[in-house]
mmCIF file as Biopython writes it, N, C-alpha, C and O atoms, coordinates in Angstrom:
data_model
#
loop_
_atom_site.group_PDB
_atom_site.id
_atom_site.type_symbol
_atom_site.label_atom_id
_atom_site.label_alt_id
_atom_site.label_comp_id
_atom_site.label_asym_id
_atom_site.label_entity_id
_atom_site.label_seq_id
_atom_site.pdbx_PDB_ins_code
_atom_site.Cartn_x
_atom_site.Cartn_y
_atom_site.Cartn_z
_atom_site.occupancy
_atom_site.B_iso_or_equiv
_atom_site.auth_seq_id
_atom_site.auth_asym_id
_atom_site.pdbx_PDB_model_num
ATOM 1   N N  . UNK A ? 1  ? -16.827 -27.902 4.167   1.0 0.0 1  A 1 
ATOM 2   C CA . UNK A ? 1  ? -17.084 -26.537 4.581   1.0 0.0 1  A 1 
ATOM 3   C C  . UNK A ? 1  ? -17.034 -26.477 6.098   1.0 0.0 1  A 1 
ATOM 4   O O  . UNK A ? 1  ? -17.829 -27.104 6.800   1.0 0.0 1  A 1 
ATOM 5   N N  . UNK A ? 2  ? -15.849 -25.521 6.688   1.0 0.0 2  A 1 
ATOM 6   C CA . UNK A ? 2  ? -16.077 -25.659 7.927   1.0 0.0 2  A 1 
ATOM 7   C C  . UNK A ? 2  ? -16.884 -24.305 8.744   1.0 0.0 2  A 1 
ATOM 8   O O  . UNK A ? 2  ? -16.760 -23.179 8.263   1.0 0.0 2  A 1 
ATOM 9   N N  . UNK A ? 3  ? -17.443 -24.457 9.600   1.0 0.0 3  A 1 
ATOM 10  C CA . UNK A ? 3  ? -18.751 -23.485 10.240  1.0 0.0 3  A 1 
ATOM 11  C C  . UNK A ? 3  ? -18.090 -23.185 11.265  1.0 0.0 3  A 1 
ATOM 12  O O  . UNK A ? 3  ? -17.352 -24.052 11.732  1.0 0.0 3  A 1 
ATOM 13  N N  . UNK A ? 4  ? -18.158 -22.056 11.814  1.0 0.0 4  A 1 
ATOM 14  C CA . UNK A ? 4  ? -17.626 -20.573 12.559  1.0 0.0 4  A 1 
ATOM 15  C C  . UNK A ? 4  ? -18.499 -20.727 13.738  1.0 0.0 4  A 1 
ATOM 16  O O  . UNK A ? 4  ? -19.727 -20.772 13.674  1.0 0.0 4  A 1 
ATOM 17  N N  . UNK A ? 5  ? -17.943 -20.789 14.595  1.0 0.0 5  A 1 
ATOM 18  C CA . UNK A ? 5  ? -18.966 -20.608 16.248  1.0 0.0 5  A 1 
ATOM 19  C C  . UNK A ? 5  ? -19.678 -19.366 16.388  1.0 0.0 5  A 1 
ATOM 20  O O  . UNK A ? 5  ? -19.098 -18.338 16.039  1.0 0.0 5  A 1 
ATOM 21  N N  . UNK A ? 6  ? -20.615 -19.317 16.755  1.0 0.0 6  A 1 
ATOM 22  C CA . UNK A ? 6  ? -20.908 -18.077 16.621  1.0 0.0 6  A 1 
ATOM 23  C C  . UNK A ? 6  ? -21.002 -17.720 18.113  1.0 0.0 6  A 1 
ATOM 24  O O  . UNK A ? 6  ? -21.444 -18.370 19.060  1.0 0.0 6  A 1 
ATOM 25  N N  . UNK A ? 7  ? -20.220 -15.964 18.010  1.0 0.0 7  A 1 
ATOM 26  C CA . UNK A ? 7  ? -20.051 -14.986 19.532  1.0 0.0 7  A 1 
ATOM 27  C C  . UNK A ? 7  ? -20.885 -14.081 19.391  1.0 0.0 7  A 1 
ATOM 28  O O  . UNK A ? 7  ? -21.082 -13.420 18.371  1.0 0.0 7  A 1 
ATOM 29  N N  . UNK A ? 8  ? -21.560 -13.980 20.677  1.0 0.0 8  A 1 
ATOM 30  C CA . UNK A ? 8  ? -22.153 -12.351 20.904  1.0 0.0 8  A 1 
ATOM 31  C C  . UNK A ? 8  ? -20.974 -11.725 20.273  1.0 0.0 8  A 1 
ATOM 32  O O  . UNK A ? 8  ? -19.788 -12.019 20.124  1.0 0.0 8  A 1 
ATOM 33  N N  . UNK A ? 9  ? -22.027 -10.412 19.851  1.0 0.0 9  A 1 
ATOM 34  C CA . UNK A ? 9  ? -21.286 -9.048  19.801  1.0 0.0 9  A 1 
ATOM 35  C C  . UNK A ? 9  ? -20.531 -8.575  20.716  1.0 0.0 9  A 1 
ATOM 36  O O  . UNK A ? 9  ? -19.402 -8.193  20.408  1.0 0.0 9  A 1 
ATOM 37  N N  . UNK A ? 10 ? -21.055 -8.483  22.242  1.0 0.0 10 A 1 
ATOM 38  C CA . UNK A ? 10 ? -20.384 -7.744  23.512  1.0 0.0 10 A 1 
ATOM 39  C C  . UNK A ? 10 ? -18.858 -8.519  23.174  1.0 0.0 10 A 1 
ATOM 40  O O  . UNK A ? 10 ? -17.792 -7.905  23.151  1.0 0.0 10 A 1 
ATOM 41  N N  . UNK A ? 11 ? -18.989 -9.826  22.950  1.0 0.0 11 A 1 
ATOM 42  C CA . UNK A ? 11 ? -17.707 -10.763 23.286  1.0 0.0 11 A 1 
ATOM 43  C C  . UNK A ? 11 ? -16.776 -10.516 22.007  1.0 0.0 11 A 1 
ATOM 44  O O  . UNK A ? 11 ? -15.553 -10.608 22.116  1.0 0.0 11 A 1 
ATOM 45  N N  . UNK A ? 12 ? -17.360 -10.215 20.851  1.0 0.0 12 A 1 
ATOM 46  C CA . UNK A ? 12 ? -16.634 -9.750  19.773  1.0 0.0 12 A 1 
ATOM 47  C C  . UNK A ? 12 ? -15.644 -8.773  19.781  1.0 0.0 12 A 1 
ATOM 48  O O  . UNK A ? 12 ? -14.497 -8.864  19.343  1.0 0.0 12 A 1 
ATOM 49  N N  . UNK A ? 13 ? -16.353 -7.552  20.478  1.0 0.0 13 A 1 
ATOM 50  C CA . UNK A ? 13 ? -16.134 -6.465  20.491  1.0 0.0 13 A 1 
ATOM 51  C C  . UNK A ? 13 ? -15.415 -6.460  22.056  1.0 0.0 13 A 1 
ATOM 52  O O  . UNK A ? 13 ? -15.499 -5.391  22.660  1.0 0.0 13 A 1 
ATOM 53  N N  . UNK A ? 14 ? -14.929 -7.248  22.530  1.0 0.0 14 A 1 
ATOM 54  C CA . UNK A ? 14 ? -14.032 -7.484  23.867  1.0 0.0 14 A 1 
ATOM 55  C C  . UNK A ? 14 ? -13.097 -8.104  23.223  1.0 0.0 14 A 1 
ATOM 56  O O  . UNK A ? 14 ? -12.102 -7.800  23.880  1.0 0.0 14 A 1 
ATOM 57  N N  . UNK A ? 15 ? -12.692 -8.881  22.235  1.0 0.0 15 A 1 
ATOM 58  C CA . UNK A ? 15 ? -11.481 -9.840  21.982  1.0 0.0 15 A 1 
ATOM 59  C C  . UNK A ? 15 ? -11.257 -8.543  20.663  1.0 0.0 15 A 1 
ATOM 60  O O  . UNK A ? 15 ? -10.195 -8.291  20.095  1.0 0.0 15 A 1 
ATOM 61  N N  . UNK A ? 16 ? -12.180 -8.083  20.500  1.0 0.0 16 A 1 
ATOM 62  C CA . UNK A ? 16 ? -11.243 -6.780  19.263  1.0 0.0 16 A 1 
ATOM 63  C C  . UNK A ? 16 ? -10.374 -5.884  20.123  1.0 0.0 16 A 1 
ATOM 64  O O  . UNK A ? 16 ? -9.220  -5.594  19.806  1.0 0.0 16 A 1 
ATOM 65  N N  . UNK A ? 17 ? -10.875 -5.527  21.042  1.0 0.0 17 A 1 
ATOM 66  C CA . UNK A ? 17 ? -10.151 -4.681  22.027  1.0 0.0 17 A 1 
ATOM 67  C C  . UNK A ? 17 ? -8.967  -5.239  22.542  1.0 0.0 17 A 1 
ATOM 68  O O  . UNK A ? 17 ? -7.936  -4.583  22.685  1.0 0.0 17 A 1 
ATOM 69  N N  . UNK A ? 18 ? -9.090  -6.509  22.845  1.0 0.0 18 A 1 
ATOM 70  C CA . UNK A ? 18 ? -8.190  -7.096  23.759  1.0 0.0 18 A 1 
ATOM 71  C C  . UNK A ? 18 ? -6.876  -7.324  22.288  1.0 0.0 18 A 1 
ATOM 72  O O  . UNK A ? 18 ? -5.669  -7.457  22.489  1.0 0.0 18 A 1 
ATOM 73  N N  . UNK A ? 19 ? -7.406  -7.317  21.184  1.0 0.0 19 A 1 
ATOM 74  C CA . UNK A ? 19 ? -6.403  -7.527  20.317  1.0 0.0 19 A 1 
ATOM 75  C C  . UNK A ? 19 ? -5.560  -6.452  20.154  1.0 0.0 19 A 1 
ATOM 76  O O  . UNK A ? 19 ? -4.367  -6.656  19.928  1.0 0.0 19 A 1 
ATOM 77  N N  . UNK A ? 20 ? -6.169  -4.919  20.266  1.0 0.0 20 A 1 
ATOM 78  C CA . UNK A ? 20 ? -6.259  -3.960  19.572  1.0 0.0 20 A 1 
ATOM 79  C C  . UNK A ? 20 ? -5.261  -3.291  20.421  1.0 0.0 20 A 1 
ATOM 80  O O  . UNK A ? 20 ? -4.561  -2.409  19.924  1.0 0.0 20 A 1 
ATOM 81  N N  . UNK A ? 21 ? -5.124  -3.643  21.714  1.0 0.0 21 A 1 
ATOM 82  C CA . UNK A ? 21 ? -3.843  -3.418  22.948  1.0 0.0 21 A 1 
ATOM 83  C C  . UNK A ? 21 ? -2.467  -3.567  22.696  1.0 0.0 21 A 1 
ATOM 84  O O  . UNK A ? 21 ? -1.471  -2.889  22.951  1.0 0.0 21 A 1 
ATOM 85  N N  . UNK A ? 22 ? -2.843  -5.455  21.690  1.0 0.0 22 A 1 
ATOM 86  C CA . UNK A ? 22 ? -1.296  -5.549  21.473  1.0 0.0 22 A 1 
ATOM 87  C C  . UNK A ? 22 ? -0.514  -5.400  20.358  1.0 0.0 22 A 1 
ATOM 88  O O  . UNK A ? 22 ? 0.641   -5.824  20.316  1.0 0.0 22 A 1 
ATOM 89  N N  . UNK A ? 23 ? -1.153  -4.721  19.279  1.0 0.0 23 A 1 
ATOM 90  C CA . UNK A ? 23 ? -0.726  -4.153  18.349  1.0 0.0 23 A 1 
ATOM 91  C C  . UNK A ? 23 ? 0.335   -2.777  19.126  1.0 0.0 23 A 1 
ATOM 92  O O  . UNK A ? 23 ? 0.106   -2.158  20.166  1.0 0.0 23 A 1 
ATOM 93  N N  . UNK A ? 24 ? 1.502   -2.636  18.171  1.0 0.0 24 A 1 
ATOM 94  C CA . UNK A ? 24 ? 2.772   -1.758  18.577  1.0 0.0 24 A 1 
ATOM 95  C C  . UNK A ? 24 ? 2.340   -0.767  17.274  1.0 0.0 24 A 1 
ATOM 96  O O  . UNK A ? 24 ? 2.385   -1.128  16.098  1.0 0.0 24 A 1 
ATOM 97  N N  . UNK A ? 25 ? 1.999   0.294   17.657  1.0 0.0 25 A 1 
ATOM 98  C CA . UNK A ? 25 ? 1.844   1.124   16.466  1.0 0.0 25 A 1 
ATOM 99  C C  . UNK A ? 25 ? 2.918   2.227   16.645  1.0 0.0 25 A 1 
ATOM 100 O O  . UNK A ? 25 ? 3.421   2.619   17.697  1.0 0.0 25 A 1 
ATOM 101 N N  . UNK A ? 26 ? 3.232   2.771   14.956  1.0 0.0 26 A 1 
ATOM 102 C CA . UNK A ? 26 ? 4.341   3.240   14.597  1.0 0.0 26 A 1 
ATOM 103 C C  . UNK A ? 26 ? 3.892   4.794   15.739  1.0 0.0 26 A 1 
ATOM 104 O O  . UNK A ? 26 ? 2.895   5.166   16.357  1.0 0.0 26 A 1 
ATOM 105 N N  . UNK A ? 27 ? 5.655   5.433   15.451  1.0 0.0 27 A 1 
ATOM 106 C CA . UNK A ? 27 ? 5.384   7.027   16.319  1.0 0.0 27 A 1 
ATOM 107 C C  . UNK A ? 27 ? 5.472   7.343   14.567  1.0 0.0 27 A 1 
ATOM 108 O O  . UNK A ? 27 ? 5.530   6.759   13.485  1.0 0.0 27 A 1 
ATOM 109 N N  . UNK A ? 28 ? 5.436   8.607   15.136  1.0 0.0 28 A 1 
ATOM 110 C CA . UNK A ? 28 ? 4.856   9.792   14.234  1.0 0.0 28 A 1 
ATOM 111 C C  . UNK A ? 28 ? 5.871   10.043  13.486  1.0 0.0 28 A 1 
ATOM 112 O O  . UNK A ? 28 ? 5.637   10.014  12.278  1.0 0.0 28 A 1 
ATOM 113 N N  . UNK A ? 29 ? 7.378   10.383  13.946  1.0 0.0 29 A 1 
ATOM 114 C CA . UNK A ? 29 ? 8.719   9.878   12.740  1.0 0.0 29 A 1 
ATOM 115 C C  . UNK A ? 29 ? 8.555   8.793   12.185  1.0 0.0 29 A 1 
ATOM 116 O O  . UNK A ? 29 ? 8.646   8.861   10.960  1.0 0.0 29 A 1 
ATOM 117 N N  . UNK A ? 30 ? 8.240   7.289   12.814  1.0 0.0 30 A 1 
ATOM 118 C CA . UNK A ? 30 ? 7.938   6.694   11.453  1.0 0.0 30 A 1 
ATOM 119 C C  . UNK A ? 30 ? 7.024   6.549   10.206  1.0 0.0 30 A 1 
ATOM 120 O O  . UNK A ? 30 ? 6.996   6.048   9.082   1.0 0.0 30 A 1 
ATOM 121 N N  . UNK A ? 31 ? 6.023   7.562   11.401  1.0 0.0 31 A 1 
ATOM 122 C CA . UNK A ? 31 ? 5.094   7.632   9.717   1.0 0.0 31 A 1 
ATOM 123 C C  . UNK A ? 31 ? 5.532   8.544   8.719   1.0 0.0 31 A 1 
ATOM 124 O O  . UNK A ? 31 ? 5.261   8.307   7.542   1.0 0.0 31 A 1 
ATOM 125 N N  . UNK A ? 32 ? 6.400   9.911   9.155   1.0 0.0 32 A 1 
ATOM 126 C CA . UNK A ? 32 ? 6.377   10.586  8.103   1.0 0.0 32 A 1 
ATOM 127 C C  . UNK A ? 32 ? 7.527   9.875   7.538   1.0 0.0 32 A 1 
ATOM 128 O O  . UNK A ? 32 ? 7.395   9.713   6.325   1.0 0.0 32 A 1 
ATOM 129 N N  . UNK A ? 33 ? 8.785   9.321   8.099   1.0 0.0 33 A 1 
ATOM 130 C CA . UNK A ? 33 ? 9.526   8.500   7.454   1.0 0.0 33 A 1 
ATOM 131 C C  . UNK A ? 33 ? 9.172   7.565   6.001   1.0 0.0 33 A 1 
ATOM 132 O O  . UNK A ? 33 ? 9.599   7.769   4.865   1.0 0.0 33 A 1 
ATOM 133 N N  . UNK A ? 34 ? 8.238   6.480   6.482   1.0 0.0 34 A 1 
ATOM 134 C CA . UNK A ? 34 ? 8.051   6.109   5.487   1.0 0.0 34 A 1 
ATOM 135 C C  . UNK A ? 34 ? 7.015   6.707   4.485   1.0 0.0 34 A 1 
ATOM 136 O O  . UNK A ? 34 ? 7.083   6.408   3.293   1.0 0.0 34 A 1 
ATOM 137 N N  . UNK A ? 35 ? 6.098   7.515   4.941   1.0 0.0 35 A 1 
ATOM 138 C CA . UNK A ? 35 ? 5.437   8.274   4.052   1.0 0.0 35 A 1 
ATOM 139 C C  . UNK A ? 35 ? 6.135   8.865   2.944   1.0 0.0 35 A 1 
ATOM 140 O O  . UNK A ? 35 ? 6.006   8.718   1.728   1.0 0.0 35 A 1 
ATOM 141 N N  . UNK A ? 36 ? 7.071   9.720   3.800   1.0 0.0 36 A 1 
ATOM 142 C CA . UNK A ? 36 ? 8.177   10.269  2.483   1.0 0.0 36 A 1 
ATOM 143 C C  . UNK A ? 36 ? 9.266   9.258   1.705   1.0 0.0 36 A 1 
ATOM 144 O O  . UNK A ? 36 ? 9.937   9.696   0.772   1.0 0.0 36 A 1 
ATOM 145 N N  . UNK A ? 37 ? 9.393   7.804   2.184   1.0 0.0 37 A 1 
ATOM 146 C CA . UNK A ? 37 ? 9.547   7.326   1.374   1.0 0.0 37 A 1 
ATOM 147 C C  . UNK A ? 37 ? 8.820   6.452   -0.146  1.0 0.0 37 A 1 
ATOM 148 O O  . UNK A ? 37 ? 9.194   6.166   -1.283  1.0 0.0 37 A 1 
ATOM 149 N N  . UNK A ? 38 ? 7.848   6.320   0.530   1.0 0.0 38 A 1 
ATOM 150 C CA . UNK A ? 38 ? 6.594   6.490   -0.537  1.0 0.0 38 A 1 
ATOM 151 C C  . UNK A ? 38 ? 6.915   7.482   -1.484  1.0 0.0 38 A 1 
ATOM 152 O O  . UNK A ? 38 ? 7.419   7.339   -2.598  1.0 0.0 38 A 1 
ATOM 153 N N  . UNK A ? 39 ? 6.598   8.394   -0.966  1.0 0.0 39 A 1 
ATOM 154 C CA . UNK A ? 39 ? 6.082   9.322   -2.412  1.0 0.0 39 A 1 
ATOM 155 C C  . UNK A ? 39 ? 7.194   9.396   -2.999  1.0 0.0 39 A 1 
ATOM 156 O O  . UNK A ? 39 ? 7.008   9.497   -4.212  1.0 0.0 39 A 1 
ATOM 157 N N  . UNK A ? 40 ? 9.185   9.394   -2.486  1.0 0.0 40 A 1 
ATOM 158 C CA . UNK A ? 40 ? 9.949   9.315   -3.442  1.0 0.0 40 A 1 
ATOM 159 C C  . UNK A ? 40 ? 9.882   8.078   -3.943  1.0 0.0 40 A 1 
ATOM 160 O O  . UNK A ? 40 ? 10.491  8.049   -5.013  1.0 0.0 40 A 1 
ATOM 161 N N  . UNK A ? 41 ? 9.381   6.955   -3.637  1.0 0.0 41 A 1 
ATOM 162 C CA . UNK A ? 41 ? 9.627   5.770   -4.311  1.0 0.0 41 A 1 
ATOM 163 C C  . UNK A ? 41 ? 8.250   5.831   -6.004  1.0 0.0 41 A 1 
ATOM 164 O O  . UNK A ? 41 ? 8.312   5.423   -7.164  1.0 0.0 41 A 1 
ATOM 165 N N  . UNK A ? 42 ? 7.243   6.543   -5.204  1.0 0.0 42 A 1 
ATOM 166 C CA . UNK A ? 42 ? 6.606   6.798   -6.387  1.0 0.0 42 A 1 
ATOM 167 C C  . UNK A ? 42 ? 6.779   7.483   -7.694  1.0 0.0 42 A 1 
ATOM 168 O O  . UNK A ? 42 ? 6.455   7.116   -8.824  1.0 0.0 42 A 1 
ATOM 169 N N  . UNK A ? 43 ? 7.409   8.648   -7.245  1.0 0.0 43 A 1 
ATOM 170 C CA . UNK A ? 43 ? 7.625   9.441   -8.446  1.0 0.0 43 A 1 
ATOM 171 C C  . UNK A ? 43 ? 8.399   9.002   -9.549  1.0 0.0 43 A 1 
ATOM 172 O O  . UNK A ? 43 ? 8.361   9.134   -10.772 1.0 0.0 43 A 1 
ATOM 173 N N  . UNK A ? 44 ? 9.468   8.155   -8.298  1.0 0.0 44 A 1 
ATOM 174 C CA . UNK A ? 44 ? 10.992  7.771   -9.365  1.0 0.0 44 A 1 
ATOM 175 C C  . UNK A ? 44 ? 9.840   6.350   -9.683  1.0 0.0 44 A 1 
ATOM 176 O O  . UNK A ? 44 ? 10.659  5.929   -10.499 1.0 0.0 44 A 1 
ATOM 177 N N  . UNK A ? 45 ? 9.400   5.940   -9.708  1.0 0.0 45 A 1 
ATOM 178 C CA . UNK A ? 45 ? 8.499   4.894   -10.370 1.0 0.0 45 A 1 
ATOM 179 C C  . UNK A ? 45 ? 7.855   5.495   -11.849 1.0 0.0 45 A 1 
ATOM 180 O O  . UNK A ? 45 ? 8.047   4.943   -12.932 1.0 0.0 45 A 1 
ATOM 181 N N  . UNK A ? 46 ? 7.012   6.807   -11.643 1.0 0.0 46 A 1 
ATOM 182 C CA . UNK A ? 46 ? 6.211   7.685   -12.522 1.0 0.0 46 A 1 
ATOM 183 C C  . UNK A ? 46 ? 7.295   8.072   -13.381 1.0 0.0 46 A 1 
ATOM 184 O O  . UNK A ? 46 ? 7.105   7.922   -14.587 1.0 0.0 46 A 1 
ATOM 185 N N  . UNK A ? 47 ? 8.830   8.725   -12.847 1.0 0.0 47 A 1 
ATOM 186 C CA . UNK A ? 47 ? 9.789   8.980   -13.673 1.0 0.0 47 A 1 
ATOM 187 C C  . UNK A ? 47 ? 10.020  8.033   -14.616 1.0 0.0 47 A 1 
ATOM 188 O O  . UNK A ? 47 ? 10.255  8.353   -15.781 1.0 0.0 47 A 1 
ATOM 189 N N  . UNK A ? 48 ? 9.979   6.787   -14.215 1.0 0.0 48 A 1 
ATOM 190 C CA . UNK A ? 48 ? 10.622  5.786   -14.893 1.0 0.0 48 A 1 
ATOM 191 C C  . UNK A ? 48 ? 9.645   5.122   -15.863 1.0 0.0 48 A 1 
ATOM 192 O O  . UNK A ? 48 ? 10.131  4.630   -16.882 1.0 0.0 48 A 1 
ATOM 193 N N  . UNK A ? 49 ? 8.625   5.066   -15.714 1.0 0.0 49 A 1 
ATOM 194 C CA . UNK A ? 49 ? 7.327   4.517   -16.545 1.0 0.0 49 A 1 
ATOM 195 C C  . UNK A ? 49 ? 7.185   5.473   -17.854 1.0 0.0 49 A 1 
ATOM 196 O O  . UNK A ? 49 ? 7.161   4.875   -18.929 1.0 0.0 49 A 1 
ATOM 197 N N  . UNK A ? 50 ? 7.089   6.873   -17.883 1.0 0.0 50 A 1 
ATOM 198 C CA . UNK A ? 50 ? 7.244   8.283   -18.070 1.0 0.0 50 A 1 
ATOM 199 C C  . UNK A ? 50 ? 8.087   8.125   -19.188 1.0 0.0 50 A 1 
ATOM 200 O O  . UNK A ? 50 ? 7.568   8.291   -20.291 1.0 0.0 50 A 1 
ATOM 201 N N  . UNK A ? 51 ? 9.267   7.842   -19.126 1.0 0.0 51 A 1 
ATOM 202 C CA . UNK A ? 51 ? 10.806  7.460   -19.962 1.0 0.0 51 A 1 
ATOM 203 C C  . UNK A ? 51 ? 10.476  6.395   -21.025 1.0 0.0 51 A 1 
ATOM 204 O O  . UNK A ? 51 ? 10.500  6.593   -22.240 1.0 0.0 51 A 1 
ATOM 205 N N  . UNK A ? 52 ? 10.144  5.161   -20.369 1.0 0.0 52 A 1 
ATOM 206 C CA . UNK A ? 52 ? 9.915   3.970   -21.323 1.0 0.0 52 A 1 
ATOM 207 C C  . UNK A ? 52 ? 9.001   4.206   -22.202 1.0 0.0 52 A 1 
ATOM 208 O O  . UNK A ? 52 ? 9.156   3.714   -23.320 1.0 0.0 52 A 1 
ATOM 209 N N  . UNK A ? 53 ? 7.844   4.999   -21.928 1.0 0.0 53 A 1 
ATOM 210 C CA . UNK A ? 53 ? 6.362   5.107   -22.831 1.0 0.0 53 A 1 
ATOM 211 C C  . UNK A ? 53 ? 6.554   6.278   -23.818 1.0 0.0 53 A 1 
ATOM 212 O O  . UNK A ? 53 ? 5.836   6.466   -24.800 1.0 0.0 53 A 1 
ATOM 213 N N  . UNK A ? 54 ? 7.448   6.932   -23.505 1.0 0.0 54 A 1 
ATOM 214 C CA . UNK A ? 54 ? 8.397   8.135   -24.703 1.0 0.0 54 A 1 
ATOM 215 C C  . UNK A ? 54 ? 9.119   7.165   -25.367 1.0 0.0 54 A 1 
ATOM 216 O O  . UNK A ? 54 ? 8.592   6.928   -26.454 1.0 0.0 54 A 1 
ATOM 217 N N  . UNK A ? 55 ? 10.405  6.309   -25.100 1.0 0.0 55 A 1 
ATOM 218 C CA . UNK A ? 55 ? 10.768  5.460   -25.968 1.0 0.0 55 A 1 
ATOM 219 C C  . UNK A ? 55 ? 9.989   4.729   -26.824 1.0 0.0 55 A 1 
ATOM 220 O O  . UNK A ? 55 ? 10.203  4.528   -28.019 1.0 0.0 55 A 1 
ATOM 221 N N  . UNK A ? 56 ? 8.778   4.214   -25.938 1.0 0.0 56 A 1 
ATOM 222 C CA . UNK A ? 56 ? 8.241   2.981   -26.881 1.0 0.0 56 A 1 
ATOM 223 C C  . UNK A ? 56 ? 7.360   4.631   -28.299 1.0 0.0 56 A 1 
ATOM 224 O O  . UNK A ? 56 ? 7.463   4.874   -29.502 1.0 0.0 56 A 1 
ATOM 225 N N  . UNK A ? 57 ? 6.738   5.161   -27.302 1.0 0.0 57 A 1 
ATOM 226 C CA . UNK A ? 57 ? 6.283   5.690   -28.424 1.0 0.0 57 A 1 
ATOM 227 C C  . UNK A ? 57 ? 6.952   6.544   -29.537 1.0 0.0 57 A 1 
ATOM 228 O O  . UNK A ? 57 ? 6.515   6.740   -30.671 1.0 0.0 57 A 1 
ATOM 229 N N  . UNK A ? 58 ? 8.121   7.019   -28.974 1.0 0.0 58 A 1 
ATOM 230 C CA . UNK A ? 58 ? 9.395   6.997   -30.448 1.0 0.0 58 A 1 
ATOM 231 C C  . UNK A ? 58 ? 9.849   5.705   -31.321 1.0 0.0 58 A 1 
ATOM 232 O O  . UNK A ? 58 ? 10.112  5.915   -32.505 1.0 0.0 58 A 1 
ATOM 233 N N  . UNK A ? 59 ? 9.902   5.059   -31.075 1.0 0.0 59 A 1 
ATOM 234 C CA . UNK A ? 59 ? 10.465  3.397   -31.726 1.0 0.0 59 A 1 
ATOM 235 C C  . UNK A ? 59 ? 8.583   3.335   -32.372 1.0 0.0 59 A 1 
ATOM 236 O O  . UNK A ? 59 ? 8.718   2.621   -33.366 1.0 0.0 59 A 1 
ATOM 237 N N  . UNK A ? 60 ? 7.342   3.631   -32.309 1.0 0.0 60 A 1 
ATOM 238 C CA . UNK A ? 60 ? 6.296   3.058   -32.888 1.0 0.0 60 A 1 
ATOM 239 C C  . UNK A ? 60 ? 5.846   4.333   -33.771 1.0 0.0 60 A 1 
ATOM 240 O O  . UNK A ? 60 ? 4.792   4.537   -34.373 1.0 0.0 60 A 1 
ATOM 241 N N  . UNK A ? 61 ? 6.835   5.001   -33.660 1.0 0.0 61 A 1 
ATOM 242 C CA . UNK A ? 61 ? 6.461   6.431   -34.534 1.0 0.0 61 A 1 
ATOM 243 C C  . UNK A ? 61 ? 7.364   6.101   -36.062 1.0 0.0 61 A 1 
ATOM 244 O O  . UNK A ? 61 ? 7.075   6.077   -37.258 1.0 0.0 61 A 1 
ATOM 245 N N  . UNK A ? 62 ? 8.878   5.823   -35.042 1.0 0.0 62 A 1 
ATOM 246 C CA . UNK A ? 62 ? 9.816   5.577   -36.293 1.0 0.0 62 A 1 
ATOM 247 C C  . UNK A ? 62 ? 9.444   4.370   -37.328 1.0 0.0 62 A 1 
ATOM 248 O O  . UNK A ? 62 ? 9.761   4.558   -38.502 1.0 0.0 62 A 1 
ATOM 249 N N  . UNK A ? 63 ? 8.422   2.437   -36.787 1.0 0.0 63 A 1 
ATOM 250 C CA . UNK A ? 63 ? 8.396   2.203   -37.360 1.0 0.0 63 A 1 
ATOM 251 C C  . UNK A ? 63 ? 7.454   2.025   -38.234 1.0 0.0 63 A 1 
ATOM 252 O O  . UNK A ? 63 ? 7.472   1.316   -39.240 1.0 0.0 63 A 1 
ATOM 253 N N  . UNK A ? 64 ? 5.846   3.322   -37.432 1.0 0.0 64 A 1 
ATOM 254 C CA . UNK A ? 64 ? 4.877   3.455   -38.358 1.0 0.0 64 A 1 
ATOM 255 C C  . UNK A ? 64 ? 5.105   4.869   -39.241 1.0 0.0 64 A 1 
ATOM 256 O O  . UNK A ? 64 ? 4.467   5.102   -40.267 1.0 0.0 64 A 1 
ATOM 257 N N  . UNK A ? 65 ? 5.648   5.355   -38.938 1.0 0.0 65 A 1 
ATOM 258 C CA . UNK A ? 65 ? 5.678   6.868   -39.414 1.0 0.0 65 A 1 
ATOM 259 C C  . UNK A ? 65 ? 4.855   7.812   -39.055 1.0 0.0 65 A 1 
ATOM 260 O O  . UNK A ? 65 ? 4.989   8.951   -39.501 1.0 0.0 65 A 1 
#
């Protein structure tokens, strides 16, 4: 088991910051970009799940009656 040094808070909360600088965060076209690719990737997911669970439940209709 290996044990964690332990930091003040002040110093915690200075190396979060100092991290938090070099993160490159997306602009605002890429969020809605991929946002809207989300939700089309979802639906056609829901479409497609949607389809199979009508088949299966036609094929368990036909072979229970």
């Amino acid at each position: 088991m290996k044990l964690m040094a332990k930091v003040s808070p002040v110093l915690f909360f200075r190396q979060v910051k100092q991290e938090v600088k070099k993160v490159t965060w997306p602009t605002k076209k890429e969020v809605v970009q991929t946002s809207v690719m989300v939700l089309i990737l979802v639906a056609i997911a829901a479409a497609f799940f949607f389809c199979v669970d009508q088949i299966f439940g036609f094929i368990v209709k036909l072979i229970f009656g």
